[in-house]
C-alpha angles and dihedrals in degrees: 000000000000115000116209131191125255137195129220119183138097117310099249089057103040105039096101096054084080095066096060097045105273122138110224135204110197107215114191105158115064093210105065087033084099096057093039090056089043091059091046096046104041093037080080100218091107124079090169119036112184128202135190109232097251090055080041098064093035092056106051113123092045091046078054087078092059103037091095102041125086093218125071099032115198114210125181113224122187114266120218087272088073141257106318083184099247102129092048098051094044087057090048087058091047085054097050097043085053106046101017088241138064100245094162111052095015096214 
């Protein structure tokens, strides 16, 4: 089965995703953002899920079900507010469990 990548986040943000493929999935209300991420997640068509920051931090008890599993990998991107910095510290932390130290960003 081919798994595709899909995008959840507010319209304004996510829009241009389309263009390259993407399928997208406008999430303007922060409350449903959990179950909206849920469906996508568990309806196993997905290997990459992207999130803009703002749906990442919303959505955080129900992102708890997929931290440990390789697909499908949720990944934080940066919305049309800005970087909250969320990418780059979660990769700091991925450094750091792998090689005891964080050789990339040095905090």
């Amino acid at each position: 089965m081919a798994r595709n990548i899909a995008v959840i986040g507010d319209g304004e943000s996510i829009k241009g995703f389309s263009a390259v493929g993407l399928d997208i999935y406008p999430c303007d209300d922060l409350e449903e953002a959990g179950a909206l991420l849920r469906r996508i997640a568990d309806s196993d068509r997905y290997a990459v899920i992207y999130l803009t920051e703002t749906v990442y931090h919303a959505t955080g008890k129900a992102r708890a079900r997929y931290e440990d599993k390789l697909i499908p990998a949720v990944i934080p991107i940066p919305g049309v507010t800005g970087n909250q910095g969320t990418g780059v510290s979660r990769l700091s932390s991925f450094v750091e469990k792998a090689v005891g130290s964080d050789i990339i960003f040095n905090n």
